[in-house]
N, C-alpha and C positions, 0 to 999 in steps of 0.2 A: 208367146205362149208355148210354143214348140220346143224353145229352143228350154226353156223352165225341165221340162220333162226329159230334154236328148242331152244335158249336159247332167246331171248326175248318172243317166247310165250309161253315156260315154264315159266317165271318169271310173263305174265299180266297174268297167269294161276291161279297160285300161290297168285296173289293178290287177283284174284276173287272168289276163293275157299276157305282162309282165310276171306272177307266179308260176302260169305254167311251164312259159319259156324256159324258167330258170330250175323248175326240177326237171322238167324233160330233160333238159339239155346236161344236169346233172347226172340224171340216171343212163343218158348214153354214154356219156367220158366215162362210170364207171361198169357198163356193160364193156366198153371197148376194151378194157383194162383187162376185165375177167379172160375176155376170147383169146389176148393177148399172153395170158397165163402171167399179168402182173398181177402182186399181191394189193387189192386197194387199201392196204392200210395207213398209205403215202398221207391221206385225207387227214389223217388223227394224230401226224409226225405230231407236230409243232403246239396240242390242244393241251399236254400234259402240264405242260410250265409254263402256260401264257396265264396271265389275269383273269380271275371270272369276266362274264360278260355284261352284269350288274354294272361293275364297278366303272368298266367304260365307260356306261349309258348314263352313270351317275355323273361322271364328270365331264362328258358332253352336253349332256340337260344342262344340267351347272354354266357350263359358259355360254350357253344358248341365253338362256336366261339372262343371265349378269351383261351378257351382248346387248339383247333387248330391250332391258331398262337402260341401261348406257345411251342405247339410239335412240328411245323417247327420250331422254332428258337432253341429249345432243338437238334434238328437232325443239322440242322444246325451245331453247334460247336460240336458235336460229329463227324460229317462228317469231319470238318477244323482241328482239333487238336487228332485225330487217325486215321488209316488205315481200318477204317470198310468200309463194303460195301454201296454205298450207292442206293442201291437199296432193302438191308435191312431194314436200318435205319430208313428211312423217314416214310415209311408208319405205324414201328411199333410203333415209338415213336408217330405220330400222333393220332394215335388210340390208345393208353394208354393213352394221356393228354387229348383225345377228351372224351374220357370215364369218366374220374378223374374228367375234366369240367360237364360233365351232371350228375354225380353224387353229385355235391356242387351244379346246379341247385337246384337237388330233396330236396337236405336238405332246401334250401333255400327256397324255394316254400314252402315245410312244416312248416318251421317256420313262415311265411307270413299267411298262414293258419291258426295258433296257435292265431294270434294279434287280 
């Protein structure tokens, strides 16, 4: 009963405390920078001629996906044509193909980068 109510705001906990980390800690490297008399515009080199950031998340979703179904259907005939569990199967395979898929995203994305 406890644990119903302490694991969802452990988790929006957990998301807020990873956001703040990461602008605090942004806004001190670029305080340091100022006191430093460096110019912070080092941040924005590299934003002119990169890819929008749609287009990434397009083609990450994309292999997330196409990973996804790939690992239901992989569990699938593992499930149909042996005795495994399937209460094993499915989520492990899903999450190894789901993974396998975002990670030919990142190459992909990279290479889209490179052009």
């Amino acid at each position: 009963m406890i644990a119903e109510i302490l694991v969802p705001i452990s988790f929006f906990l957990m998301i807020f405390g990873i956001i703040y980390l990461l602008y605090s800690t942004r806004n001190r490297e670029r305080l340091a920078l100022i006191e430093k008399g460096i110019d912070a515009s080092i941040f924005f080199k590299g934003q002119q001629n990169s890819l929008s950031t749609w287009k990434i998340f397009t083609i990450n979703l994309a292999f997330l996906l196409i990973g996804s179904g790939i690992g239901i259907f992989i569990a699938l005939l593992i499930t149909t044509y042996t005795s495994l569990n399937d209460n094993a199967v499915y989520p492990s395979i899903i999450f190894i193909m789901a993974g396998a898929g975002l990670l030919a995203g990142f190459h992909n994305a990279k290479n889209l980068d490179k052009e």
